[in-house]
Steps between C-alpha positions, in 0.01 A plus 500: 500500500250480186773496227549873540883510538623733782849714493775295731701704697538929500539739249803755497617666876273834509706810603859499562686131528619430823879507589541135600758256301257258571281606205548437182460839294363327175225352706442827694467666095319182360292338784529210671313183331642228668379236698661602841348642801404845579761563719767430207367708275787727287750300689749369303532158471862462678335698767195254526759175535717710780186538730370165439825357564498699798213268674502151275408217657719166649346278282636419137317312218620253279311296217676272269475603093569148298217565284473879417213504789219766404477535885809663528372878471257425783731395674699820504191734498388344834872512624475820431146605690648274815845666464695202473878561583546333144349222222741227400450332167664187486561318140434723198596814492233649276107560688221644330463826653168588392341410836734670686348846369849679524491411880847331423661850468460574875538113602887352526479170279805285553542196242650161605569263217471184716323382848844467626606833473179643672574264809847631506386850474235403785755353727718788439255781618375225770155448359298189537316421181106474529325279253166559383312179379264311568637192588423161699691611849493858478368724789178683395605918466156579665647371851852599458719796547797552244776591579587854540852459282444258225517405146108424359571264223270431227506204268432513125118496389393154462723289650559695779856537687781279352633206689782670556372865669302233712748380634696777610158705680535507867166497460158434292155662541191454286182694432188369567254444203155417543371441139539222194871662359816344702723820465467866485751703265818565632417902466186450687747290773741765558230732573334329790880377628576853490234644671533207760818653586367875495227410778763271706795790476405839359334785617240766321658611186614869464184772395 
């Protein structure tokens, strides 16, 4: 693009509005703006959420919030393009949705105030939690397959995961990095985990 800004989306349903309860009839009138694709345009958005949750994936993703993380909304917004069964934030309650770009209404976001509960919610559904780090000992993602059930757990940017979701990861993988920084931004990390586990597990996305 040259700075020329270019209409999002379609314009008001031309002729008569179909007879589907899947559309939304304000949409149909007004046109459809948002950022979602072509095949979910005039849905509604309850309708959108029942056919992804239809065909979500086994993995969940969890990143721990101690610090009102700016990587949060990434986070989600890739969750959402990989069709993660759901995100997990664990700590604060409050994100900063801006990077999510209102992906979070067709994502389920669960909130766990401590590591604890998130292990007990893990062992509950009988999902191993994943770390994501790069740390001495860890098994380099490039080699590995993830598991197809599984919790991908993301530490806090800067110092990473906490001692404590560490410890209770069945297992770590890191990233390789080839240049000067030592770490990558935990939004940037859950989108190469993520797609790690689309080319191990998935198969060609809907047209």
């Amino acid at each position: 693009m040259t700075g020329e800004q270019l209409d999002v989306g379609v314009g008001p349903w031309p002729g008569d509005p179909p007879e589907d309860p899947r559309y939304d009839p304000e949409l149909l009138a007004a046109g459809d703006r948002r950022n979602v694709v072509d095949r979910y345009r005039y849905w509604r958005r309850e309708a959108v959420v029942a056919d992804l949750d239809r065909r979500r994936h086994d993995f969940h993703v969890a990143i721990e919030n101690w610090q009102h993380d700016l990587n949060i909304g990434t986070v989600v917004r890739n969750a959402n393009a990989f069709l993660a069964a759901e995100v997990h934030i664990v700590g604060r309650r409050r994100w900063n949705r801006r990077g999510a770009m209102v992906t979070d209404r067709y994502q389920h976001v669960r909130h766990h105030e401590t590591i604890d509960q998130l292990i007990a919610w893990a062992a509950e559904h009988d999902l191993p939690l994943v770390g994501i780090d790069n740390l001495p000992g860890c098994r380099p993602l490039e080699t590995s397959t993830l598991p197809r059930r599984c919790v991908l757990l993301f530490g806090q940017e800067g110092p990473g995961l906490s001692e404590a979701a560490r410890s209770a990861c069945d297992q770590v993988f890191s990233i390789a990095q080839y240049g000067s920084t030592r770490s990558i931004n935990a939004g940037v990390a859950s989108g190469i985990a993520m797609h790690a586990w689309i080319r191990a597990h998935a198969g060609p996305p809907p047209t």
